[in-house]
C-alpha positions as CSV (number, residue, x, y, z in Angstrom):
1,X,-31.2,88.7,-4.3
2,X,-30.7,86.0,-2.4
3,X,-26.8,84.1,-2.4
4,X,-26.7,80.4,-1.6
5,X,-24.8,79.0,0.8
6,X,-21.4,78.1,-1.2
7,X,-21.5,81.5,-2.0
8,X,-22.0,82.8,1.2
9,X,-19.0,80.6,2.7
10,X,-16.8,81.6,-0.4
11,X,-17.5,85.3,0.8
12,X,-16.8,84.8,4.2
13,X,-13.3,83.3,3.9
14,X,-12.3,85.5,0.5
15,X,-10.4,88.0,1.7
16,X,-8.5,89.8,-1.4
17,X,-9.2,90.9,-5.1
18,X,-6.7,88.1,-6.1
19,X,-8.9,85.3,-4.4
20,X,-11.8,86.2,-5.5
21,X,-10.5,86.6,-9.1
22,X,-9.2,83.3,-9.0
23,X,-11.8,81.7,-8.0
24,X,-14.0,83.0,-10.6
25,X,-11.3,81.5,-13.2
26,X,-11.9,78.0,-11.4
27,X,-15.4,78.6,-11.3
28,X,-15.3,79.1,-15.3
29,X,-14.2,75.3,-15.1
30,X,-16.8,74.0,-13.0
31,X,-19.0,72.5,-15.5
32,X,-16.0,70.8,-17.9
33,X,-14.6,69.0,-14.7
34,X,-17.4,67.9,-13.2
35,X,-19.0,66.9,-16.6
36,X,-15.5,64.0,-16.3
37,X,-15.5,63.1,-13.2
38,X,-18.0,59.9,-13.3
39,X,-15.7,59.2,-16.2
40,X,-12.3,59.4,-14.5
41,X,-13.4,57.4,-11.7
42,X,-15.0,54.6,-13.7
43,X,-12.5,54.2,-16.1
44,X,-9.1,55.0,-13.5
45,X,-8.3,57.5,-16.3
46,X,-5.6,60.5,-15.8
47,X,-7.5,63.6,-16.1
48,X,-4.9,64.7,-18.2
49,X,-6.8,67.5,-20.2
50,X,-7.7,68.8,-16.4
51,X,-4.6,69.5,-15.5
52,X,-3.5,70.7,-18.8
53,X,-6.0,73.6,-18.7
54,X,-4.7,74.3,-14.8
55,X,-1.4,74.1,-16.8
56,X,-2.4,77.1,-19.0
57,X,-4.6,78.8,-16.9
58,X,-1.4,79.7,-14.6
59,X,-2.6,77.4,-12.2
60,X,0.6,75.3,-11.5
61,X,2.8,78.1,-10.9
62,X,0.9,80.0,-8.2
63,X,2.7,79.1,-5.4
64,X,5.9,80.0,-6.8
65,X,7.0,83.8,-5.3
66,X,7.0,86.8,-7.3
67,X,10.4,87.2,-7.4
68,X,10.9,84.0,-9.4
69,X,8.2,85.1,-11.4
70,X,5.0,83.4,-9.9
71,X,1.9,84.9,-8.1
72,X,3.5,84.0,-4.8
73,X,0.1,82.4,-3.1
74,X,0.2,81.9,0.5
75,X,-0.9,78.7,2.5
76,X,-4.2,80.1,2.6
77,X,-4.7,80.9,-0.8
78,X,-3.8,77.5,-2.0
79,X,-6.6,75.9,0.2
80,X,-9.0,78.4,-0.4
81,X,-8.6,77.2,-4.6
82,X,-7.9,73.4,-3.4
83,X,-11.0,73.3,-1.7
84,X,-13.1,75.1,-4.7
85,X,-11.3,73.0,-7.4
86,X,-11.7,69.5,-5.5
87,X,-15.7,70.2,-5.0
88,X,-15.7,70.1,-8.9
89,X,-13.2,67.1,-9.3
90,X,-11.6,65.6,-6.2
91,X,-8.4,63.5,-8.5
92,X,-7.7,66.8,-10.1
93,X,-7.2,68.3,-6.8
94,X,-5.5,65.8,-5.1
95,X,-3.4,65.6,-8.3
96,X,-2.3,69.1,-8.9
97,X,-2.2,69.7,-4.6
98,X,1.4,68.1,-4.9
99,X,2.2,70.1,-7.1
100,X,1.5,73.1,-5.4
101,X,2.4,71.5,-1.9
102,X,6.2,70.5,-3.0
103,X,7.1,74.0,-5.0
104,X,5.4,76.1,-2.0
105,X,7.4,74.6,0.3
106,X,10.5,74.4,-1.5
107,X,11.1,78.1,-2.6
108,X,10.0,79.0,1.0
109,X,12.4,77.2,2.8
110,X,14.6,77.7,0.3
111,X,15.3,74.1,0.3
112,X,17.9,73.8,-3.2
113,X,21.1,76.3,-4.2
114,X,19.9,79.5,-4.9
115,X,21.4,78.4,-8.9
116,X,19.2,75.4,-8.3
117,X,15.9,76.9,-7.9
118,X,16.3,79.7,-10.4
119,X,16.5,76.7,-12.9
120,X,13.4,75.1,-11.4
121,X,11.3,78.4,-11.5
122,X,12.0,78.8,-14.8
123,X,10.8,75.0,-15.6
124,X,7.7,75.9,-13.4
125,X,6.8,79.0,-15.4
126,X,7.0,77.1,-18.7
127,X,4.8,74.3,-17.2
128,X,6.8,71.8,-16.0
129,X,5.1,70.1,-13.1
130,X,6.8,67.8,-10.0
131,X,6.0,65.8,-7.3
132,X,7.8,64.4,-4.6
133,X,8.2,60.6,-4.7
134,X,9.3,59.3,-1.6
135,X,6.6,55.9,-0.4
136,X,8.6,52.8,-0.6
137,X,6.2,49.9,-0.2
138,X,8.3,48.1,2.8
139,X,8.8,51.4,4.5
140,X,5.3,52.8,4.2
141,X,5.0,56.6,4.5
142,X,8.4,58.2,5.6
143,X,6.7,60.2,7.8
144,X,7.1,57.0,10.0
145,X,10.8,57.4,9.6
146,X,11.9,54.4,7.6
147,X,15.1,54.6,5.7
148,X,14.4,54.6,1.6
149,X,15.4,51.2,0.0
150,X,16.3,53.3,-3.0
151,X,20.1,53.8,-3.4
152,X,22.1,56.0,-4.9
153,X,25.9,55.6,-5.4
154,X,29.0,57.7,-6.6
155,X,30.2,55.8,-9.3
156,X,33.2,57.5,-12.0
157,X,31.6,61.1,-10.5
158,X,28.1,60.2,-11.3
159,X,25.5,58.8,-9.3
160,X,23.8,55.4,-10.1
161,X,20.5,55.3,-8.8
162,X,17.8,52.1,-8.1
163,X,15.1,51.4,-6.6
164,X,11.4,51.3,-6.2
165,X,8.6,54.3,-5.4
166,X,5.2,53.3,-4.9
167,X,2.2,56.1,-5.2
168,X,3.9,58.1,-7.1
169,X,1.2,60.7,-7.7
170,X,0.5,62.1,-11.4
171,X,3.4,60.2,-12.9
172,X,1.7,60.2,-16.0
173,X,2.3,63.6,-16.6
174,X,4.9,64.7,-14.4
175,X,8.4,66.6,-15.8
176,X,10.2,66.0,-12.6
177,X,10.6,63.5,-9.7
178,X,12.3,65.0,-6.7
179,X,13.2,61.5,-5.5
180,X,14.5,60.3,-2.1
181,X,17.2,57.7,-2.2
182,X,19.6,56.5,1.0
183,X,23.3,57.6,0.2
184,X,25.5,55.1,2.1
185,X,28.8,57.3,1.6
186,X,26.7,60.2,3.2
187,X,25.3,58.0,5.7
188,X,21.6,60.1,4.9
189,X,18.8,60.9,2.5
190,X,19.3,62.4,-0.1
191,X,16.7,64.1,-2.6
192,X,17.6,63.5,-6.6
193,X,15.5,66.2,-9.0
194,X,15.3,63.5,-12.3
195,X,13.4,64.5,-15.1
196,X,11.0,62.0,-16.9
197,X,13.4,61.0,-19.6
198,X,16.4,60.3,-17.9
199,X,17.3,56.6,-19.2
200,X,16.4,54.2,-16.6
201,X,13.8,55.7,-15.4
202,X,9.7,54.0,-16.3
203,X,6.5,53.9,-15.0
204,X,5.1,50.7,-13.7
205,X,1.4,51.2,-14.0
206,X,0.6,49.4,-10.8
207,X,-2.4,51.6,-9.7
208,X,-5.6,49.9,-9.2
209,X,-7.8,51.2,-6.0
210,X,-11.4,52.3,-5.1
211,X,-10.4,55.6,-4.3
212,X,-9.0,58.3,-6.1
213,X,-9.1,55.9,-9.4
214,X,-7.7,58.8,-11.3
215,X,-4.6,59.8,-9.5
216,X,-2.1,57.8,-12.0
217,X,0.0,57.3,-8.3
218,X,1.7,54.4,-10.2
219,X,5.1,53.5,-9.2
220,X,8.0,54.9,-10.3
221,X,11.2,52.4,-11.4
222,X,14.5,53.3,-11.4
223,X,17.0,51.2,-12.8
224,X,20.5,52.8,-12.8
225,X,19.6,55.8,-13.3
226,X,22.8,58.1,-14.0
227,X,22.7,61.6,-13.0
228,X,25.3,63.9,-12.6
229,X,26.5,65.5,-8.7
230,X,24.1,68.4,-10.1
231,X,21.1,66.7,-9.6
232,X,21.9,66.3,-5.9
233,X,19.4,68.5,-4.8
234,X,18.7,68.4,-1.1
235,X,20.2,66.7,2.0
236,X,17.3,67.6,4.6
237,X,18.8,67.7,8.1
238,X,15.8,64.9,9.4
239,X,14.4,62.4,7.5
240,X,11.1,63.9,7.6
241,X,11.8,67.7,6.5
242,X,13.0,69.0,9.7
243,X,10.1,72.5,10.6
244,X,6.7,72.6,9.9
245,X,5.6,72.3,6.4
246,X,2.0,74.6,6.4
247,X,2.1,73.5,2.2
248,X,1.0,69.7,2.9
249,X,-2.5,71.6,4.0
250,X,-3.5,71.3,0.2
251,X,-4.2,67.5,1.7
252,X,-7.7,68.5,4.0
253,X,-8.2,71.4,1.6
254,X,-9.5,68.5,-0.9
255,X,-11.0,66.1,1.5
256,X,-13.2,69.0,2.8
257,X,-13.7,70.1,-0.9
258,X,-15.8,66.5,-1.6
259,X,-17.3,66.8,1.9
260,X,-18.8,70.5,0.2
261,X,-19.8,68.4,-2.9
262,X,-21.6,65.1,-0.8
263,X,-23.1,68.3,1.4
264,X,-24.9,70.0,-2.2
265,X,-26.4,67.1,-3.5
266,X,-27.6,65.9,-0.2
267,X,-29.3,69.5,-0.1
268,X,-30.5,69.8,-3.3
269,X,-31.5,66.0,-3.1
270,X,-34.3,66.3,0.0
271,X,-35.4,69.9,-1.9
272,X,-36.4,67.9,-5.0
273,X,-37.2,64.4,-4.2
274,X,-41.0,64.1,-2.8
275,X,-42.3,60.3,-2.1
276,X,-45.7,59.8,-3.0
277,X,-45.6,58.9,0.3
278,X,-45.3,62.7,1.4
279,X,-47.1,65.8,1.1
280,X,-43.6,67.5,-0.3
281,X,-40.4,66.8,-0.3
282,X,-38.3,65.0,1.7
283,X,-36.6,68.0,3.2
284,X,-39.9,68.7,5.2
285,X,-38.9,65.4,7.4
286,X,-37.5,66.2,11.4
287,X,-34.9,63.8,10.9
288,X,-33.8,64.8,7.4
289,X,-33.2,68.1,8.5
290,X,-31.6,67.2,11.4
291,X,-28.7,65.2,9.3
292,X,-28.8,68.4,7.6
293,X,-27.8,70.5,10.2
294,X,-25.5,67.9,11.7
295,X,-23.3,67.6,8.3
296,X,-23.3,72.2,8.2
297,X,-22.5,71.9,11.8
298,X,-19.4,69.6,10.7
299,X,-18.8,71.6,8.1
300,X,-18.1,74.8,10.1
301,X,-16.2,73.2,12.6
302,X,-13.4,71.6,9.9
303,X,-13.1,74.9,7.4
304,X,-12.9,77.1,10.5
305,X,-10.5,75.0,12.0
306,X,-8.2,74.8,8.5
307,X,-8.5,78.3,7.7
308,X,-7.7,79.5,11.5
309,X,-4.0,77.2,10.7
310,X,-3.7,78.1,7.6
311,X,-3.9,82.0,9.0
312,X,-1.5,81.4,11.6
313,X,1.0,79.6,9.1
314,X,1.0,82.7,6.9
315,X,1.9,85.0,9.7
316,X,5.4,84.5,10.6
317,X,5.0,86.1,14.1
318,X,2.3,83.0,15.2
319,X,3.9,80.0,13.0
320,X,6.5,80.2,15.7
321,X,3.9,79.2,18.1
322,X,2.5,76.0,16.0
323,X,3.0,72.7,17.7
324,X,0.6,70.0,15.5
325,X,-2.1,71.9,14.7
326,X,-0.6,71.7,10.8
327,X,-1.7,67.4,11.7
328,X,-4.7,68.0,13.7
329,X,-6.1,70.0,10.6
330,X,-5.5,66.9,8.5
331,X,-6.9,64.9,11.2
332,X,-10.2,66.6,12.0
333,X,-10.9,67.5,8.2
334,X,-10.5,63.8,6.9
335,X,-12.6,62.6,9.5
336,X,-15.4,65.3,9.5
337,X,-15.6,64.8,5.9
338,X,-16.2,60.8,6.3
339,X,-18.6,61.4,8.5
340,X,-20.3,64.7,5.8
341,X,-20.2,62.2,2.9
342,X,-22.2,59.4,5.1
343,X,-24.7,61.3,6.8
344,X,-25.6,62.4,3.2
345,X,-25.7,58.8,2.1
346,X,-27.9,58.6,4.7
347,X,-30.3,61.0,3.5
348,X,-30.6,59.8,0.1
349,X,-31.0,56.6,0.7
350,X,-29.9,53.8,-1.4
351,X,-30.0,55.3,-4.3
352,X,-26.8,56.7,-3.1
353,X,-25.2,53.0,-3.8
354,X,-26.3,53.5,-7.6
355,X,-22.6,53.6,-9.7
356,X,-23.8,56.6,-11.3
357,X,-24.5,58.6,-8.1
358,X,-21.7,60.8,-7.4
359,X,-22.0,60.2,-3.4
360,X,-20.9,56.8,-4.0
361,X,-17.9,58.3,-5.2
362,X,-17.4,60.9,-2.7
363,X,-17.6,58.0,-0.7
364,X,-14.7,56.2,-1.6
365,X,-12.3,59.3,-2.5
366,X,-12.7,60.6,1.6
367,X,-11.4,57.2,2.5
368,X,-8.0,57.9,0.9
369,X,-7.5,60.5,3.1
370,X,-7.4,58.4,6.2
371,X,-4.0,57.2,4.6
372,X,-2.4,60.6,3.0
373,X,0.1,61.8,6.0
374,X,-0.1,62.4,8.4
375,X,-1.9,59.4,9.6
376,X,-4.7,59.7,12.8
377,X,-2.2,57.8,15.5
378,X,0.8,59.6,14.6
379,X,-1.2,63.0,15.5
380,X,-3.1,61.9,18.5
381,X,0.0,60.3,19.3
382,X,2.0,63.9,19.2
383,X,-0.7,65.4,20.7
384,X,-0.5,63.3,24.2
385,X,3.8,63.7,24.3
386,X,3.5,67.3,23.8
387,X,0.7,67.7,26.7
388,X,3.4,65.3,28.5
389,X,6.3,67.8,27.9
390,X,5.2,70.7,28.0
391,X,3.9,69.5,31.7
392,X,7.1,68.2,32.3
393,X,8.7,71.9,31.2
394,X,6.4,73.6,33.2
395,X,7.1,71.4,36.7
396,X,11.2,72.2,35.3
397,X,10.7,76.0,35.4
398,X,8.8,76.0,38.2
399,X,10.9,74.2,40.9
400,X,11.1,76.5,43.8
401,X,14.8,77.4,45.4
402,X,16.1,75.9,48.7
């Protein structure tokens, strides 16, 4: 029997037993999450029974490592069931990504006290879920660099924290915001782990946008917050994390998971739709089928490219060698999948502008990515100065001897 094409690129990038069991728990979910998507877009509504399930299912903890007592997932793992579980809903990818992203990243870096993150895994395993909220809306991403505006300050030997964080991801159902704040006595940023009921902390439901309606990234208000020296958690060396971070990946892994969905219904679209017009259906058409080939051509060219990083990232003998291919992933994924989700527009017409057409939808959500870091001129930009130094290194070690 014949296997379709998802199926066929499932196989050819599912590696292990554990993947492909995973994916088949996803896959049991297919149906309920894409049966609330039109739903959570139109009304800007949490997916909160989504992410619940993913709660249950095990989903959350995943990328915790088996000796704290999760499955231990590697980078490619995680984008192999981002991918899958965006094509069905892209907000509850995006949503739970961060998830997955920040506790990744900070029990392989060991980031917190070894005391610290025993407490957290623990939290983790009985479904607590975090996300880092860093965005400041006059500093923009801090990926740009810009000091928080967010204080905190020893006071009595407590810390009094204020201030502001804009798109603050899944606040509606988050246990913990790892929080940046500038410590003046420290002279650096410093990352606070509050919980959700700390007093003075609230959500300001500010968020109100065309894409990724669901993603509850309201902001988060903190109005002298007290919190003992404890909840001190990190004092990262560089304002922007200091080595590679292979765990913001989960990013492309949901932009290329719509640019999958746009790509099905596009296909399945020009099989079924015949014009009276035509002898057949639209699919029969040179330059339908050409758009078709162009958005699997696209297709190819971004998974490959992810996956390839991803690959490297996970072997600790090649990560070494990593310059910004962890950004150029990001880069080339977010823009393949604009232009995935437009050439299908283009092939079903305008009755792909119809509110209750999911490309329409797929069509706003890729735009977001465009503004999830890294942004396109920061890469391209890191791109041309590492060309220029490693030129510059290479003119260095090659001067000859008088």
């Amino acid at each position: 029997m014949k296997t379709s094409r998802r199926e066929n690129v499932i196989n050819l990038f599912t590696k292990t037993d554990f993947q492909h069991k995973w994916l088949q728990k996803l896959h049991n979910k297919e149906a309920t999450f894409k049966s609330k998507s039109s739903q959570i877009d139109e009304l800007a509504m949490f997916p909160k029974e989504n992410i619940q399930d993913l709660v249950n299912m095990g989903y959350t903890s995943l990328s915790l490592p088996k000796a704290y007592g999760g499955e231990g997932i590697t980078v490619y793992d995680m984008i192999l069931f981002q991918e899958t579980l965006a094509s069905f809903d892209a907000t509850t990818g995006l949503s739970i990504g961060w998830n997955l992203g920040a506790i990744g990243e900070l029990f392989e870096k060991k980031l917190w006290s070894e005391k610290n993150l025993s407490f957290f895994a623990e939290e983790i395993l009985n479904g607590a879920l975090v996300n880092r909220s860093v965005t400041e809306s006059q500093t923009g991403s801090p990926t740009r660099g810009g000091r928080p505006g967010t204080n905190a300050v020893k006071k009595d030997g407590s810390w009094i924290i204020t201030g502001r964080k804009t798109f603050t991801t899944m606040s509606p159902v988050l246990t913990y915001f790892l929080v940046s704040a500038w410590i003046e006595e420290k002279q650096q940023v410093g990352f606070f782990l509050l919980h959700k009921d700390v007093a003075g902390l609230t959500i300001d439901e500010t968020w109100d946008v065309i894409s990724m309606r669901g993603t509850g990234s309201h902001d988060l208000v903190l109005q002298n917050v007290k919190v003992d020296d404890a909840k001190l958690v990190e004092l990262p060396e560089t304002p922007s994390g200091g080595p590679i971070n292979g765990w913001i990946l989960h990013i492309p892994a949901c932009y290329l998971g719509i640019a999958q969905a746009a790509r099905d219904y596009a296909v399945h679209f020009a099989k079924s739709h015949s014009p009276n017009s035509l002898n057949g259906p639209i699919s029969q058409l040179p330059n339908v089928q050409q758009l078709l080939g162009e958005i699997d051509l696209e297709l190819m060219k971004a998974r490959h490219f992810l996956y390839s990083v991803a690959e490297a990232y996970d072997d600790c003998a090649r990560r070494v060698h990593l310059t910004n291919e962890l950004g150029a992933a990001k880069h080339i994924v977010t823009n393949s999948a604009l232009t995935i989700v437009d050439k299908a527009m283009r092939i079903v017409g305008a009755k792909s502008l119809q509110r209750n057409n999911p490309l329409q939808r797929y069509y706003r959500d890729v735009r977001a990515g465009l503004h999830n870091p890294p942004m396109d001129d920061a890469t391209i930009k890191k791109l041309a100065l590492t060309a220029i130094e490693q030129d510059q290194a290479n003119l260095l070690h090659h001067v000859p001897s008088k």
